[in-house]
N, C-alpha and C positions, 0 to 999 in steps of 0.2 A: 504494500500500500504506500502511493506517495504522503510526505507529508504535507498538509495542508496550511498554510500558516495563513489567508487572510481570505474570506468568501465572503459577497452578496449576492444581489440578483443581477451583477452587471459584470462583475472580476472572480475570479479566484486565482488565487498564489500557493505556490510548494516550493518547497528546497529541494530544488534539485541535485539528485546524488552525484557526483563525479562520474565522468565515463556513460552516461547516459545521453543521447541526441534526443534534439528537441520533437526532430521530425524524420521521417525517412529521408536518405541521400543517397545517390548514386554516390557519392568515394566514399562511403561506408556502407558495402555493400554485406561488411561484418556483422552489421546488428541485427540483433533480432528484435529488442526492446524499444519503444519509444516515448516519451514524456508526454508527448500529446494524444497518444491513443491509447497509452495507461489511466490517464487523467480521464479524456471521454468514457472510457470503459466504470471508471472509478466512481464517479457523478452521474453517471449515464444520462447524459446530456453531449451533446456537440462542443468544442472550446475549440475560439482561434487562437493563438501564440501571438501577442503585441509586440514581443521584442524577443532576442535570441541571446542565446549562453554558449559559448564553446561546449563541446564534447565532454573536454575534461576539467570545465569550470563547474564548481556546485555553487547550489544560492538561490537566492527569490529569482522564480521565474512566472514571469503575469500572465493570463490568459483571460480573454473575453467571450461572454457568452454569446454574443450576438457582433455582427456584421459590424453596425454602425458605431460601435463601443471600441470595437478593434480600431477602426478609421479615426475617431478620437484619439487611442491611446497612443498609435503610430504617429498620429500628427504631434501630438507632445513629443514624444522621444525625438520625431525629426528635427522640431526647434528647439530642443535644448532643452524643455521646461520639466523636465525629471532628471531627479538628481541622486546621483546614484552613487553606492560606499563598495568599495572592494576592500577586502585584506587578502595578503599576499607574502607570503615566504619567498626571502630571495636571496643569493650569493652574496655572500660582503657585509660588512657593515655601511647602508645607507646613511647622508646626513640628515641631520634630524627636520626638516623637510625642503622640498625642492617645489620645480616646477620644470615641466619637462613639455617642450614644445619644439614639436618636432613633427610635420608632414608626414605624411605616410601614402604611398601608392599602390594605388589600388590596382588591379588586376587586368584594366588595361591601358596602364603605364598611367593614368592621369593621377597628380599629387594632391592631396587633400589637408587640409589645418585638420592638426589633430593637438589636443593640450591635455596636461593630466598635472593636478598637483597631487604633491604625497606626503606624507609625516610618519616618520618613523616612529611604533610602539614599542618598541624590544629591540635588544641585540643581545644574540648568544655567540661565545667562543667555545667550541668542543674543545678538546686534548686529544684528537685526530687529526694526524698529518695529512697533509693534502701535498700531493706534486711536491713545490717546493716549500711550502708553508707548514711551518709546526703544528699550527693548528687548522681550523677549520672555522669561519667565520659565516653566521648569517643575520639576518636582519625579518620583524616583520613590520610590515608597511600597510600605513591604511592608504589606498588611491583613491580621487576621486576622478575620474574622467568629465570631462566638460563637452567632450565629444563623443561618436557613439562608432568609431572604426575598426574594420575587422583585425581582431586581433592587437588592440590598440595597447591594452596593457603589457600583455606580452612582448611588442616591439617595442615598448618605450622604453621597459625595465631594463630591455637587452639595451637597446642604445646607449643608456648610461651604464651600462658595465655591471648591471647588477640583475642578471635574468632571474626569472620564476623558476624555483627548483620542480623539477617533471616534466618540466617544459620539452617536448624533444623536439620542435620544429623553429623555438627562438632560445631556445634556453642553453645550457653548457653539459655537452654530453658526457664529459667528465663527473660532476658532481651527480648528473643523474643516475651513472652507473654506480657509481657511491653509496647511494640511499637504495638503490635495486639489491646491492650485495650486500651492503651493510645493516641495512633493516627494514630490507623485502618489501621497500616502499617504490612504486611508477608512478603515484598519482598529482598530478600537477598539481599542487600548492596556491589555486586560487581561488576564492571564495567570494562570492557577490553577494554581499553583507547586508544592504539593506538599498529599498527604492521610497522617495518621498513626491509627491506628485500630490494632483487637485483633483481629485474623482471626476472624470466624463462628465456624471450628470449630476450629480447633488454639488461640487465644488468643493467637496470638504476635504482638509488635507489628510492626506492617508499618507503614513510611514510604514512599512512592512518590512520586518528583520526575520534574518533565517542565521538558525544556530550553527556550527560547524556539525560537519559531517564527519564521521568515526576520523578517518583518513587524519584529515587538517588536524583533531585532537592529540592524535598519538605522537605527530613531529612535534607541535608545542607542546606535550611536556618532553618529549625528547630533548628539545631544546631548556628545557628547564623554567618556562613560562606557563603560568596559570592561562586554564582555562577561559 
């Protein structure tokens, strides 16, 4: 059963588990499971998907009952007007926060303003050597994306030298074979913490937060940070 975290007669929200799609995809010809037709099955009712999650992102994922709710929630998300929290495990110790404004290009070749500020929560130093390093240094970071691009946090983190650990498409395949060998960990380290927005149709402001998924708990306290 997904978990539910926010429902009326217009939206419902779930935390989405890591490694779950939203939708069926031709280049994940692997799955057999989908969030939208667990959910439809679940409510048994219809749900369209307002906005999307990576694969191996977990976290509030929105869905609308009807047609005209969707076209609302899309038109928010496209001008900005939902504001959205990641937390994120990542290489290094981050400064304690940034601003990371950096384009990003899209798929056919055309470059897009993409902006993310972050603030560092945590920093752990293991007593595992890495490469050439005595230890082993991560960081976790809350992001907040101002824009909504594929992959955005993902590429940002790497650009600054600090990727998303599990990451295997932007992130450092070093570190990820690390956490695979060392504590039987694949699952990308990113977590979409919570969505705040102006309901469609009453206007009222709606925040909705999703807990960590087993996964994310077990690296922070590995790392030595409360839940």
């Amino acid at each position: 059963m997904l978990d539910i975290l926010f429902r009326d007669e217009y939206l419902i929200a779930i935390n989405k588990p890591h490694d779950l799609l939203v939708h069926r995809s031709p280049i994940a010809a692997d799955a057999a499971e989908f969030a939208l037709q667990l959910l439809r099955d679940q409510v048994g009712q219809k749900v369209n998907p307002v906005h999307r999650l990576d694969r191996k992102t977990a976290g509030v994922l929105l869905f609308a009952f009807s047609k005209p709710v969707e076209i609302a929630m899309q038109k928010q998300f496209s001008e900005n007007l939902v504001s959205k929290k990641y937390l994120a495990i990542v290489r290094g110790h981050t400064s304690d926060k940034g601003d990371i404004d950096y384009p990003l290009r899209k798929e056919n070749g055309t470059l897009q303003e993409a902006f993310t500020a972050y603030r560092t929560l945590k920093r752990a130093e293991l007593d595992l050597a890495f490469g050439s390093h005595p230890t082993s240094r991560y960081s976790l970071v809350e992001a907040r994306p101002a824009t909504g691009r594929m992959h955005q946090l993902r590429k940002h983190f790497s650009h600054i030298f600090h990727p998303i650990i599990g990451d295997r498409t932007h992130g450092c395949n070093k570190q990820n074979k690390l956490f695979k060998e060392k504590w039987e960990m694949n699952t990308m380290l990113l977590h979409a913490l919570a969505l705040m927005f102006n309901h469609p149709i009453t206007g009222d402001p709606i925040t909705i937060e999703a807990p960590f998924q087993q996964e994310f708990v077990r690296v922070m306290r590995l790392m030595g940070w409360s839940d």
